[in-house]
PDB file with one MODEL, atoms N, CA, C and O in Angstrom:
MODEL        1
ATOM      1  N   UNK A   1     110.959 101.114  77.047  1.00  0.00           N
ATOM      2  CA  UNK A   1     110.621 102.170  77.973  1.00  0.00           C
ATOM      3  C   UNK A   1     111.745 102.276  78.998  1.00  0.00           C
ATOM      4  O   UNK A   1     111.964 101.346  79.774  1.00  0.00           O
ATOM      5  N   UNK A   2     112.454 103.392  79.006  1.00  0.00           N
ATOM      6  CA  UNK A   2     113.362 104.019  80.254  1.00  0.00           C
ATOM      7  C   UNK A   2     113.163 103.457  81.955  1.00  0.00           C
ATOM      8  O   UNK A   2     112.075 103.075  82.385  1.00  0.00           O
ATOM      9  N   UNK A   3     113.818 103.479  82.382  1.00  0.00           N
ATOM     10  CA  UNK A   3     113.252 102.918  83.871  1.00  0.00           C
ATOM     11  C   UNK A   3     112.910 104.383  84.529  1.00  0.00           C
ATOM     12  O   UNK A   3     112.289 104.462  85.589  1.00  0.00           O
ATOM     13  N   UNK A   4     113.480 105.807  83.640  1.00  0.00           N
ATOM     14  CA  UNK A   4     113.258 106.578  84.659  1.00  0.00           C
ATOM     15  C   UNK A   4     111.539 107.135  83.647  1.00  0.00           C
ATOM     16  O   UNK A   4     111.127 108.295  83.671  1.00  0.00           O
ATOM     17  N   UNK A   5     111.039 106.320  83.101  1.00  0.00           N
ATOM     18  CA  UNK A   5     109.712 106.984  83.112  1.00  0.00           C
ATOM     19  C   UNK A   5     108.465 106.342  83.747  1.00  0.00           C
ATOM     20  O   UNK A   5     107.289 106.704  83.775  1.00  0.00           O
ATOM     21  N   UNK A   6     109.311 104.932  84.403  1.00  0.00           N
ATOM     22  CA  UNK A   6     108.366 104.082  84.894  1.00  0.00           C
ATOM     23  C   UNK A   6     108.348 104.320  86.308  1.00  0.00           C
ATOM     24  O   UNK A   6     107.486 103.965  87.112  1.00  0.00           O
ATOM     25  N   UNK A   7     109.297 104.901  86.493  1.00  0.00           N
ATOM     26  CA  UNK A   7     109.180 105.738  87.737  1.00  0.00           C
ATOM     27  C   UNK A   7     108.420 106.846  88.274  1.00  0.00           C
ATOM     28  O   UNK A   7     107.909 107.043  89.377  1.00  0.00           O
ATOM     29  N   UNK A   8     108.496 107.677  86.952  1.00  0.00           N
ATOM     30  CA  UNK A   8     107.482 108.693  86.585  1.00  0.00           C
ATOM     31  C   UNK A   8     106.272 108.045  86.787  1.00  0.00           C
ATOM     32  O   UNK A   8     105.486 108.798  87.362  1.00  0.00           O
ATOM     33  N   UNK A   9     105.767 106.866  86.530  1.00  0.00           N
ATOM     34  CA  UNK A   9     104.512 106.985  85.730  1.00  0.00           C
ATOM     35  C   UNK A   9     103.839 106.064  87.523  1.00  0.00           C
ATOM     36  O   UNK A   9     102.696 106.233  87.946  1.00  0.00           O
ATOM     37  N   UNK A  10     104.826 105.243  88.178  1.00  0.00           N
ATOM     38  CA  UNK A  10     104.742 104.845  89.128  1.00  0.00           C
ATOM     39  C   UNK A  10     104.547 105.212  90.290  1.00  0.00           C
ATOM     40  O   UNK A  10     103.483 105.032  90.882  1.00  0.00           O
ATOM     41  N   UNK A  11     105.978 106.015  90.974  1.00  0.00           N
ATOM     42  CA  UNK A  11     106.493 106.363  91.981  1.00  0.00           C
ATOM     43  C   UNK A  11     106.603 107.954  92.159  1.00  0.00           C
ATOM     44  O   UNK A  11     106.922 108.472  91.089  1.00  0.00           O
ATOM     45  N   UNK A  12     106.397 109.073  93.415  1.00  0.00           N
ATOM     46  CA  UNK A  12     105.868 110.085  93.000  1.00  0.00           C
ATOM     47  C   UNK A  12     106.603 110.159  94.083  1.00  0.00           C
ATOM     48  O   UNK A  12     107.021 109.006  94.196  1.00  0.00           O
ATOM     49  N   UNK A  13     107.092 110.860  95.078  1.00  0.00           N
ATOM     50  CA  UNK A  13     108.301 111.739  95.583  1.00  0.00           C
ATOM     51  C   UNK A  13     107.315 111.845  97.002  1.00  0.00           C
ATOM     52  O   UNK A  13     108.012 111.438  97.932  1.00  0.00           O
ATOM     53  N   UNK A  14     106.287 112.145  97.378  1.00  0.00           N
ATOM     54  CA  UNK A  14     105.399 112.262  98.029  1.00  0.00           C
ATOM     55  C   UNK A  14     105.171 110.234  98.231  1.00  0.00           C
ATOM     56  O   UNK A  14     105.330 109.590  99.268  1.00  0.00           O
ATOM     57  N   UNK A  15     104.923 109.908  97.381  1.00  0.00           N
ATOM     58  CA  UNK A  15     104.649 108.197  97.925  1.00  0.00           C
ATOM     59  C   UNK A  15     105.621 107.693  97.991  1.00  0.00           C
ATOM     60  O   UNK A  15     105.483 106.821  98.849  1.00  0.00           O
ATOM     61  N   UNK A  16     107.097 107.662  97.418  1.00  0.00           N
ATOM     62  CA  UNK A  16     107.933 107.352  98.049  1.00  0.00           C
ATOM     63  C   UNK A  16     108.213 107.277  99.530  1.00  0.00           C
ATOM     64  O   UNK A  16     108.819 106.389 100.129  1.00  0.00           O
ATOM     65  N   UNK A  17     107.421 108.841 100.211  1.00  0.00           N
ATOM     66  CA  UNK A  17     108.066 109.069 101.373  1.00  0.00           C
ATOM     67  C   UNK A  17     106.948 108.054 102.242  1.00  0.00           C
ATOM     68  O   UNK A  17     107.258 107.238 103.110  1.00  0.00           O
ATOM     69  N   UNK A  18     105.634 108.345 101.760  1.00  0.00           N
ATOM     70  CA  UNK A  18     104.849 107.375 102.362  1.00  0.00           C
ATOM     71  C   UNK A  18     104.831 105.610 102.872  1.00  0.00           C
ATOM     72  O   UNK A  18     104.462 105.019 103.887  1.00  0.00           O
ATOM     73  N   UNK A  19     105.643 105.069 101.125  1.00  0.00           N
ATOM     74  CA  UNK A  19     105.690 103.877 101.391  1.00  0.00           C
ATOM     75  C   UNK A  19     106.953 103.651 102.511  1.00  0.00           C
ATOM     76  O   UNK A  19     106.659 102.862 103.409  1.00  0.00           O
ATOM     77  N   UNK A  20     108.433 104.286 102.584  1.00  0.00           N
ATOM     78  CA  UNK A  20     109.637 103.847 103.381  1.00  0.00           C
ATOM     79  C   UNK A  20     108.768 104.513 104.884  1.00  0.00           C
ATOM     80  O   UNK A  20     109.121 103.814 105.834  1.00  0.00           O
ATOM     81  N   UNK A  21     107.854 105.531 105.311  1.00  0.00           N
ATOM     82  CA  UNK A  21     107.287 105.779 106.543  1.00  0.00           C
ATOM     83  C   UNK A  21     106.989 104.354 107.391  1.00  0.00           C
ATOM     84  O   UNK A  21     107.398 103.928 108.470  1.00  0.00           O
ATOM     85  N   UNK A  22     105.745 103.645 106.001  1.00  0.00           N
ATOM     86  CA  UNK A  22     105.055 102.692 105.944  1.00  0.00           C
ATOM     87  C   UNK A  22     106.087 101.660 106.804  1.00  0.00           C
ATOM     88  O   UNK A  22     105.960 101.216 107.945  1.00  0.00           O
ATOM     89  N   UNK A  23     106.982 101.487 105.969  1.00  0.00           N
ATOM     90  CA  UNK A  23     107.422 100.160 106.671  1.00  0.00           C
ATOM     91  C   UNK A  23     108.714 100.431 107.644  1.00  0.00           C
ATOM     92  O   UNK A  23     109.268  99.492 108.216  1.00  0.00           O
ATOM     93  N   UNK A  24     109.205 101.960 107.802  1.00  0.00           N
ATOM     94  CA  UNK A  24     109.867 102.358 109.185  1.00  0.00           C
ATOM     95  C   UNK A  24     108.986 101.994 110.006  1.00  0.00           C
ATOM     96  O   UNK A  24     109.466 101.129 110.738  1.00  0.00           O
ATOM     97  N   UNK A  25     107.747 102.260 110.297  1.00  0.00           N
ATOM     98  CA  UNK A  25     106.750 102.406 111.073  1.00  0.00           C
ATOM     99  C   UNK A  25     106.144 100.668 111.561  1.00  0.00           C
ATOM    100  O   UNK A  25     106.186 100.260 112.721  1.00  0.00           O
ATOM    101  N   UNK A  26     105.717 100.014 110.608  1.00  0.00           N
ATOM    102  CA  UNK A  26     104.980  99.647 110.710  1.00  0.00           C
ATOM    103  C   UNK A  26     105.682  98.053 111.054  1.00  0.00           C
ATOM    104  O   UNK A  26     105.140  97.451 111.981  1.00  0.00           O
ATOM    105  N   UNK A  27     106.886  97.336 110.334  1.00  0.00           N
ATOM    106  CA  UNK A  27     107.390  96.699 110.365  1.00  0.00           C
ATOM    107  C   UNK A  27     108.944  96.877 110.407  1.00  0.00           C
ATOM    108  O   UNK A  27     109.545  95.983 109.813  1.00  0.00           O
ATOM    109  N   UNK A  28     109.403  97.450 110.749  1.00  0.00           N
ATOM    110  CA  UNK A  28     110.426  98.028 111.814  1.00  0.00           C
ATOM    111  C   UNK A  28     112.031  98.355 110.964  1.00  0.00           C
ATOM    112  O   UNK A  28     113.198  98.228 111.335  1.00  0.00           O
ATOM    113  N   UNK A  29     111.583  98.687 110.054  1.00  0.00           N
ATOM    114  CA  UNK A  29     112.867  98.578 108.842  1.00  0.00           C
ATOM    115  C   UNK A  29     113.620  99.906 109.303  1.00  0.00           C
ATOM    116  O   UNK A  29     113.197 100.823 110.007  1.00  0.00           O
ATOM    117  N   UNK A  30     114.996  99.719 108.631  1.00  0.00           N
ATOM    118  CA  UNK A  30     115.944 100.855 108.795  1.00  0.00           C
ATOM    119  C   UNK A  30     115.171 101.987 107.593  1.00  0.00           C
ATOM    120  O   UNK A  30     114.285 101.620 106.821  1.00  0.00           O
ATOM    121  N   UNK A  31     115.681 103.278 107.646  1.00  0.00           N
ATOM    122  CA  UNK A  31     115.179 103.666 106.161  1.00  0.00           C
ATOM    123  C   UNK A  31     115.676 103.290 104.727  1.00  0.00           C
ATOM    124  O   UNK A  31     115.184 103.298 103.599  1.00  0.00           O
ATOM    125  N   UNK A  32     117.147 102.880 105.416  1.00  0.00           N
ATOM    126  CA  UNK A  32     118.129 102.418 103.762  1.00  0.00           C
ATOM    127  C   UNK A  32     117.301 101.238 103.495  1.00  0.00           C
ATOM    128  O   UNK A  32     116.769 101.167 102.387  1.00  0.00           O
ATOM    129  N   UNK A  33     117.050  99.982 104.640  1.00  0.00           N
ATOM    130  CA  UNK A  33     116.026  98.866 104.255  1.00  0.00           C
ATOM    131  C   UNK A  33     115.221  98.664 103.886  1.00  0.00           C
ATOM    132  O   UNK A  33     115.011  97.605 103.294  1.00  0.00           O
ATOM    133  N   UNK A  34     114.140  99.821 104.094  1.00  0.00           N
ATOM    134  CA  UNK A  34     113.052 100.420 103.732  1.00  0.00           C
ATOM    135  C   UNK A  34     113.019 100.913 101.817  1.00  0.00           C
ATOM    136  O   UNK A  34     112.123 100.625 101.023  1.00  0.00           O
ATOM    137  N   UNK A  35     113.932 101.480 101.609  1.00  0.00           N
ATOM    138  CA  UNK A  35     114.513 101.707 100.683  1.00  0.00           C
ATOM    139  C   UNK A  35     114.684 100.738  99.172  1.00  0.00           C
ATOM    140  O   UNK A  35     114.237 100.842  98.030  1.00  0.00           O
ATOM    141  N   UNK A  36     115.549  99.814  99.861  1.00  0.00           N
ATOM    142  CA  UNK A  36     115.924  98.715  98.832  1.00  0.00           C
ATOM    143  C   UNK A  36     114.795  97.359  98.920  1.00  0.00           C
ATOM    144  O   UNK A  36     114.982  96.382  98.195  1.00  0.00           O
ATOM    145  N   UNK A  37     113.759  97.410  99.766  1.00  0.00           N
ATOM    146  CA  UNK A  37     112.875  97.116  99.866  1.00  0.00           C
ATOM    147  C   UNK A  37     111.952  97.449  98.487  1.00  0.00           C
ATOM    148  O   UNK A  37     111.764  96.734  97.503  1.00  0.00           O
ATOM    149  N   UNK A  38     111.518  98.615  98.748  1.00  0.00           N
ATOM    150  CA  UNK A  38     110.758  99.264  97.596  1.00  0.00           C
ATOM    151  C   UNK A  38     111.350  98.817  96.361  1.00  0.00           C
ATOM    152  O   UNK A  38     110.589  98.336  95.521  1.00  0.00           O
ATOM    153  N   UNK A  39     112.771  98.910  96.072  1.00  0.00           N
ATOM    154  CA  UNK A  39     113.146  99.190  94.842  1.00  0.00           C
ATOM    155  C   UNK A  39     113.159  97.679  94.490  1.00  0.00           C
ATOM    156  O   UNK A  39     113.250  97.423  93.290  1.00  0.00           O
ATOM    157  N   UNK A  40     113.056  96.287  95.656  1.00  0.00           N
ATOM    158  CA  UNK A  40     113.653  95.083  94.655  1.00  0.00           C
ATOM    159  C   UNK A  40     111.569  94.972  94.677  1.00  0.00           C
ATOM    160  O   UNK A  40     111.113  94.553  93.613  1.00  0.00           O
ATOM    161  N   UNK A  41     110.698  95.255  95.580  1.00  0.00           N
ATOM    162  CA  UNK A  41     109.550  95.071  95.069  1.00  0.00           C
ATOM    163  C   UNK A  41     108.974  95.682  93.764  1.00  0.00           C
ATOM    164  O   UNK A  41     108.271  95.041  92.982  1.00  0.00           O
ATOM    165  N   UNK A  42     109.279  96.776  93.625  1.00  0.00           N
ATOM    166  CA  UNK A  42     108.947  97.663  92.304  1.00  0.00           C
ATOM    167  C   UNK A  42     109.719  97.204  90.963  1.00  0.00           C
ATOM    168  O   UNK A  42     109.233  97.414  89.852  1.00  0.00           O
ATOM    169  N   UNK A  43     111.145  96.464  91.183  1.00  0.00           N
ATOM    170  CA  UNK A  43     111.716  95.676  89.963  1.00  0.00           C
ATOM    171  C   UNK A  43     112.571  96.999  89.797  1.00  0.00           C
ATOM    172  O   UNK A  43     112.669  97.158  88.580  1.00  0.00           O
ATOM    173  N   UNK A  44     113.195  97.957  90.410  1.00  0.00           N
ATOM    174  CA  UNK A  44     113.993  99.329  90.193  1.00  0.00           C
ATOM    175  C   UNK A  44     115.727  99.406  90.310  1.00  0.00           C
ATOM    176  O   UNK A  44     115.934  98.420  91.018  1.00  0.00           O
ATOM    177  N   UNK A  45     116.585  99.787  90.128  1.00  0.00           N
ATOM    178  CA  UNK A  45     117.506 100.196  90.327  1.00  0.00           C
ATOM    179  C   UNK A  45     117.598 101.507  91.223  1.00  0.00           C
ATOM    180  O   UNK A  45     117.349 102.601  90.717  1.00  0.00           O
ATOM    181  N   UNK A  46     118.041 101.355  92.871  1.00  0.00           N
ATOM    182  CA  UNK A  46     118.287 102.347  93.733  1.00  0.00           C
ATOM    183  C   UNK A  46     118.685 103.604  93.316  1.00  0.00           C
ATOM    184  O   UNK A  46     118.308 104.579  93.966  1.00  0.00           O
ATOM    185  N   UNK A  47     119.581 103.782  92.063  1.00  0.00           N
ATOM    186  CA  UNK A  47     119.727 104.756  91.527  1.00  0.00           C
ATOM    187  C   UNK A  47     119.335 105.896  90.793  1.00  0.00           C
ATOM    188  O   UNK A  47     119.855 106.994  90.598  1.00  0.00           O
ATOM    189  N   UNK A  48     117.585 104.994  90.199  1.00  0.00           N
ATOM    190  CA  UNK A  48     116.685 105.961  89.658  1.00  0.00           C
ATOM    191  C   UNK A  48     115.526 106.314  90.638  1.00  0.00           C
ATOM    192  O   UNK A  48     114.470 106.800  90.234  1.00  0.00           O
ATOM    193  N   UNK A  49     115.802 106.018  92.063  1.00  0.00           N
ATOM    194  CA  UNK A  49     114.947 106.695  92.715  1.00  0.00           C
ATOM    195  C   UNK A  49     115.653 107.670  93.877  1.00  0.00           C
ATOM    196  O   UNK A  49     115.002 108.195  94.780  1.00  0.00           O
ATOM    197  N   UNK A  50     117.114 107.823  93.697  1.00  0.00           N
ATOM    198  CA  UNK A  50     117.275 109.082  94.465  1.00  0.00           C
ATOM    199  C   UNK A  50     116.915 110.466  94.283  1.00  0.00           C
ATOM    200  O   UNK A  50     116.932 111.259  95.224  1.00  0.00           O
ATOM    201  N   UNK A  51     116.468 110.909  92.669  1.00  0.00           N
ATOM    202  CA  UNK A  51     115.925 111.965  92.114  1.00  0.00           C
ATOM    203  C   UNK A  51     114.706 112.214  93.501  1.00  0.00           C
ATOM    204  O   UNK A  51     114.359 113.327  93.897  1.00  0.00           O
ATOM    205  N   UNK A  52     114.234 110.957  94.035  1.00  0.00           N
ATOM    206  CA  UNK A  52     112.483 111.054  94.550  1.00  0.00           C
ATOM    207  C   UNK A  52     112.497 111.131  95.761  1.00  0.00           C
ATOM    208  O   UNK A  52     111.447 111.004  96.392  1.00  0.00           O
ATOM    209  N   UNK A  53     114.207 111.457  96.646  1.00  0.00           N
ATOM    210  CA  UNK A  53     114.222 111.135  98.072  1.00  0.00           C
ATOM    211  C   UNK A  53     114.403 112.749  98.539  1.00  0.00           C
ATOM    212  O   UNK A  53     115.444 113.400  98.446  1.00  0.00           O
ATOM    213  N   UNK A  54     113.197 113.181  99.028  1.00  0.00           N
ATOM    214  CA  UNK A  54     112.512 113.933  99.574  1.00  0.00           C
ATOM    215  C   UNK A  54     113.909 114.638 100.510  1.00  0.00           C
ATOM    216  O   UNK A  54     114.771 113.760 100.543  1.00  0.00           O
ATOM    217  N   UNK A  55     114.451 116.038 101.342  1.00  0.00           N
ATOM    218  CA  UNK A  55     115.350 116.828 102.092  1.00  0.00           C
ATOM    219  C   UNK A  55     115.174 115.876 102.935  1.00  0.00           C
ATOM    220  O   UNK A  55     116.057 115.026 103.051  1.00  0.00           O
ATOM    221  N   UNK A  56     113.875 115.801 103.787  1.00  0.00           N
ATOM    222  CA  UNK A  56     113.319 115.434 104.943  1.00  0.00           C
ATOM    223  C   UNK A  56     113.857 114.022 105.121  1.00  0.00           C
ATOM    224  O   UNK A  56     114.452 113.657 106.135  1.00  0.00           O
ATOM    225  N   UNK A  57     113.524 112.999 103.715  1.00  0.00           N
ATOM    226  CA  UNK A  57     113.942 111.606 103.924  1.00  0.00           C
ATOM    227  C   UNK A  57     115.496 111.516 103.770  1.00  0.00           C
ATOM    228  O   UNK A  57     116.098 110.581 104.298  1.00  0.00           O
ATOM    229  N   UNK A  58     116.011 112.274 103.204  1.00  0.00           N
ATOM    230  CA  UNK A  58     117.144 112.331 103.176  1.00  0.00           C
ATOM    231  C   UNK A  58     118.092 112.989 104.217  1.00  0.00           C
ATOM    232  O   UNK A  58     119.275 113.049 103.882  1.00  0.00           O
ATOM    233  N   UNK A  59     117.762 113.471 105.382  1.00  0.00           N
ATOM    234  CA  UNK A  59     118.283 113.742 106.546  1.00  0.00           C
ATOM    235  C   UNK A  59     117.899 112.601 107.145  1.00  0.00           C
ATOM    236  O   UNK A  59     118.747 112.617 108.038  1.00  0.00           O
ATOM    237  N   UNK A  60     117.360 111.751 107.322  1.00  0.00           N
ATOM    238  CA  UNK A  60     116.850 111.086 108.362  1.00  0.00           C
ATOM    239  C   UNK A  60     117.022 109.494 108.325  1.00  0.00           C
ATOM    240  O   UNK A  60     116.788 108.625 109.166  1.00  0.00           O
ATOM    241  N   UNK A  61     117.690 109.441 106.582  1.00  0.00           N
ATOM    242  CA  UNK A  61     118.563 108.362 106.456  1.00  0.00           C
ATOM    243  C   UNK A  61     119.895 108.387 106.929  1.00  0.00           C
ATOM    244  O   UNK A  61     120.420 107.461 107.547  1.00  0.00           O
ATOM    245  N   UNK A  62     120.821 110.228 106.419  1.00  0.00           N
ATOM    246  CA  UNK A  62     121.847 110.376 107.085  1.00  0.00           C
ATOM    247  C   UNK A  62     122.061 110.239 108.310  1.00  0.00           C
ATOM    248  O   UNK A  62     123.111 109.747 108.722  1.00  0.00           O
ATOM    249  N   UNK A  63     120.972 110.706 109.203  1.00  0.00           N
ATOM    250  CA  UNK A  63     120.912 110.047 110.724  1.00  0.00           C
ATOM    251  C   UNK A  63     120.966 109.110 111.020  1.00  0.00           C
ATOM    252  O   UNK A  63     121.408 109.116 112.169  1.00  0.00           O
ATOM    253  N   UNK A  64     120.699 107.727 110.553  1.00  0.00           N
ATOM    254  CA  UNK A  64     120.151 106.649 110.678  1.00  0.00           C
ATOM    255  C   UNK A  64     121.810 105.446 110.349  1.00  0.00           C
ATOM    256  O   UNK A  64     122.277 104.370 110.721  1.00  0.00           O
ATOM    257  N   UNK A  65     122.162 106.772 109.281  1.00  0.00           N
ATOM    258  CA  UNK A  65     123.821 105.856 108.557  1.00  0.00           C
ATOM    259  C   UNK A  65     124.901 106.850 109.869  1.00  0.00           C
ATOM    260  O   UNK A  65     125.969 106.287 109.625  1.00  0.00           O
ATOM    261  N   UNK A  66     125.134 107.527 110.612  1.00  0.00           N
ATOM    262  CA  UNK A  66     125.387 108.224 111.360  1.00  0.00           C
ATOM    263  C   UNK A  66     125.486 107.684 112.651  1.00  0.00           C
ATOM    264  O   UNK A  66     126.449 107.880 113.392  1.00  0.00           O
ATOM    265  N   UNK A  67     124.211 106.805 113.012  1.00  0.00           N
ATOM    266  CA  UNK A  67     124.593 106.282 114.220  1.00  0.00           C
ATOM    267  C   UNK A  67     124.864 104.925 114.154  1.00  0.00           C
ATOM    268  O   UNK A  67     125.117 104.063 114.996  1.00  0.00           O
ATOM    269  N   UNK A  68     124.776 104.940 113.243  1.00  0.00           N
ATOM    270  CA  UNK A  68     125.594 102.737 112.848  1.00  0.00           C
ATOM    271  C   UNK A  68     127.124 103.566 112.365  1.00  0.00           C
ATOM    272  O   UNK A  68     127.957 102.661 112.339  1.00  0.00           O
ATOM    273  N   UNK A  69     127.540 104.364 112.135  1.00  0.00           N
ATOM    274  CA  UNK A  69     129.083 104.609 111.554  1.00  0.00           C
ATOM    275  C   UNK A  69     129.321 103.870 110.289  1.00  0.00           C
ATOM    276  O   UNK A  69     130.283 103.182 109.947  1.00  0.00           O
ATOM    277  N   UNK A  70     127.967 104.243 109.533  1.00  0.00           N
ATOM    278  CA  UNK A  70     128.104 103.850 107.954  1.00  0.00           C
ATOM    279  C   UNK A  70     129.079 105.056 107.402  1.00  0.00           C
ATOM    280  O   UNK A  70     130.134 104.794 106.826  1.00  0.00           O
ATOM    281  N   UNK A  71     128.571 106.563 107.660  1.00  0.00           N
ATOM    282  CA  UNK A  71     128.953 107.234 107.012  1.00  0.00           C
ATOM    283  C   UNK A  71     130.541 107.851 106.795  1.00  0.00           C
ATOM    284  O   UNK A  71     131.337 107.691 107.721  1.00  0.00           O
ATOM    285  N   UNK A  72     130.912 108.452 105.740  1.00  0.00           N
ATOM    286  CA  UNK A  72     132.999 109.016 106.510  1.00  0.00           C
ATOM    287  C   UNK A  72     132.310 110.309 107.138  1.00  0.00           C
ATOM    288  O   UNK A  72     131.285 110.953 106.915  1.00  0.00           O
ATOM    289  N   UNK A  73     133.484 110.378 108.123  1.00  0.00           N
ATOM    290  CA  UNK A  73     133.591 111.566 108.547  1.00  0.00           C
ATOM    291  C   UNK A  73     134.339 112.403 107.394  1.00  0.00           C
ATOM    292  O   UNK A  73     135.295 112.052 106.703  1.00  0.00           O
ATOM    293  N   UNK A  74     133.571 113.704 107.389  1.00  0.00           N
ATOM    294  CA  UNK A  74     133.919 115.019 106.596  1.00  0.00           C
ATOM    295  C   UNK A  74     134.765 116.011 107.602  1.00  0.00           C
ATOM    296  O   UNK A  74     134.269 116.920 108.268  1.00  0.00           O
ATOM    297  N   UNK A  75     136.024 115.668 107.568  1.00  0.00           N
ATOM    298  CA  UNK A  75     136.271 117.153 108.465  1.00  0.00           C
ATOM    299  C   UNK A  75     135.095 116.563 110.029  1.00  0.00           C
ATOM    300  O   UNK A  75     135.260 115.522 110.666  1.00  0.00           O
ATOM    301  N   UNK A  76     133.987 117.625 110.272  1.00  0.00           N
ATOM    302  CA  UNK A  76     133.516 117.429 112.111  1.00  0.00           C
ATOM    303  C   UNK A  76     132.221 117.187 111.391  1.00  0.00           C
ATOM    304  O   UNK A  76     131.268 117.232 112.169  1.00  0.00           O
ATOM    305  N   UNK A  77     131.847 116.911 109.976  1.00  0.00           N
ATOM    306  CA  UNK A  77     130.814 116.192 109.876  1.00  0.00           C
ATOM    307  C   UNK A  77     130.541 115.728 108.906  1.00  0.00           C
ATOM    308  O   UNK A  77     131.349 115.688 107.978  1.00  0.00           O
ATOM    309  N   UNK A  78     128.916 115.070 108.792  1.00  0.00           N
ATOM    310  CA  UNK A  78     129.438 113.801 108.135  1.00  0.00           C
ATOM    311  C   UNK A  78     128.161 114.242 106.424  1.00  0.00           C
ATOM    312  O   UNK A  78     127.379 115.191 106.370  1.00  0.00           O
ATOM    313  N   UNK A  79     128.305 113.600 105.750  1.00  0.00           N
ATOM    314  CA  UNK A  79     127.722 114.310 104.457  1.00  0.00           C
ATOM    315  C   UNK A  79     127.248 112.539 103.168  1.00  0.00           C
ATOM    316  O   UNK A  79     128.077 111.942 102.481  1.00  0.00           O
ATOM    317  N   UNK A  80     125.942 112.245 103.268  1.00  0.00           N
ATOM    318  CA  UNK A  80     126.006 111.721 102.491  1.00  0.00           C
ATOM    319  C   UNK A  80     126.208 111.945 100.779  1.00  0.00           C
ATOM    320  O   UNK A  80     126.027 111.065  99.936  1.00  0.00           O
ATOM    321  N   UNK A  81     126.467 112.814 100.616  1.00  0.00           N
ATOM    322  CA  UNK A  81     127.195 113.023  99.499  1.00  0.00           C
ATOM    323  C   UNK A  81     128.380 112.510  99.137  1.00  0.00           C
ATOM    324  O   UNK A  81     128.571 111.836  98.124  1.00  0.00           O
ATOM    325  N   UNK A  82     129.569 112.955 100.325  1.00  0.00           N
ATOM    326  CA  UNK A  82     130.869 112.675 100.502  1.00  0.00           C
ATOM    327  C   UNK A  82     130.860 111.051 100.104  1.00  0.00           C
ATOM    328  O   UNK A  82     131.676 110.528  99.345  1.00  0.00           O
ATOM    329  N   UNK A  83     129.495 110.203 100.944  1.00  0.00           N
ATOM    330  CA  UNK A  83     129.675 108.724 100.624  1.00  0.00           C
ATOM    331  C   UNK A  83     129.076 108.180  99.424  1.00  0.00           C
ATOM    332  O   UNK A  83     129.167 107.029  98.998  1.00  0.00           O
ATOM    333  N   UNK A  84     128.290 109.422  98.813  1.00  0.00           N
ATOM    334  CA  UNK A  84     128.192 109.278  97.504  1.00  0.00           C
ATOM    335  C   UNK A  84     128.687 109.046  96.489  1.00  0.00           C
ATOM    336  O   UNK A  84     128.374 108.203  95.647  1.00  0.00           O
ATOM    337  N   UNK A  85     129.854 110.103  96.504  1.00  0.00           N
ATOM    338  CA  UNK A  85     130.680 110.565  95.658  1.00  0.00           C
ATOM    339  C   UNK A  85     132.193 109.786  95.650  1.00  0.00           C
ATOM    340  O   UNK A  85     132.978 110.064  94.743  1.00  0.00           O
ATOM    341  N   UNK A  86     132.583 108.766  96.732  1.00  0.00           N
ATOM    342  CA  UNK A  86     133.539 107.876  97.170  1.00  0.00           C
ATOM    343  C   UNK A  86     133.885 106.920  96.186  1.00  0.00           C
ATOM    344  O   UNK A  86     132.953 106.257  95.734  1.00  0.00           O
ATOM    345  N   UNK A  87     134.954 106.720  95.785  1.00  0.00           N
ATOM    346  CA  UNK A  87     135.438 105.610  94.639  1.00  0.00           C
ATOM    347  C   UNK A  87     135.333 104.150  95.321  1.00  0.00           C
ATOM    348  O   UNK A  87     135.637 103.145  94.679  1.00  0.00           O
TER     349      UNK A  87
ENDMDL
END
């Protein structure tokens, strides 16, 4: 079985956002922490759950990598893509 159907059959784009809320909230995680959290509890590779990271969660991680100066600067701003897409 694929990891991306156990994802499917698991993890839903909507509870994703719930569970990284969960533990922003509740036990004080970054969202990227929050993040790789989920994925080493669920047994996942970070990579088959970016399909499931919501506009909303995904601005608000870029914020989050933005004010630690994770992210490159693009030109006057900053694009997690750009650090996506980085060799």
């Amino acid at each position: 079985m694929s990891s991306a159907l156990n994802i499917a059959t698991v993890l839903t784009k909507q509870s994703l956002v719930e569970k990284v809320e969960f533990l922003v909230s509740k036990d004080k995680m970054r969202y990227s922490e929050a993040l790789v959290y989920i994925c080493t509890e669920m047994v996942l590779d970070p990579e088959d759950i970016v399909k499931l990271i919501t506009p909303a969660l995904r601005s608000k991680i870029e914020i989050e990598a933005r004010a630690r100066n994770i992210l490159p600067r693009t030109g006057n701003t900053f694009s997690l893509d750009a650090f996506a897409n980085a060799d």
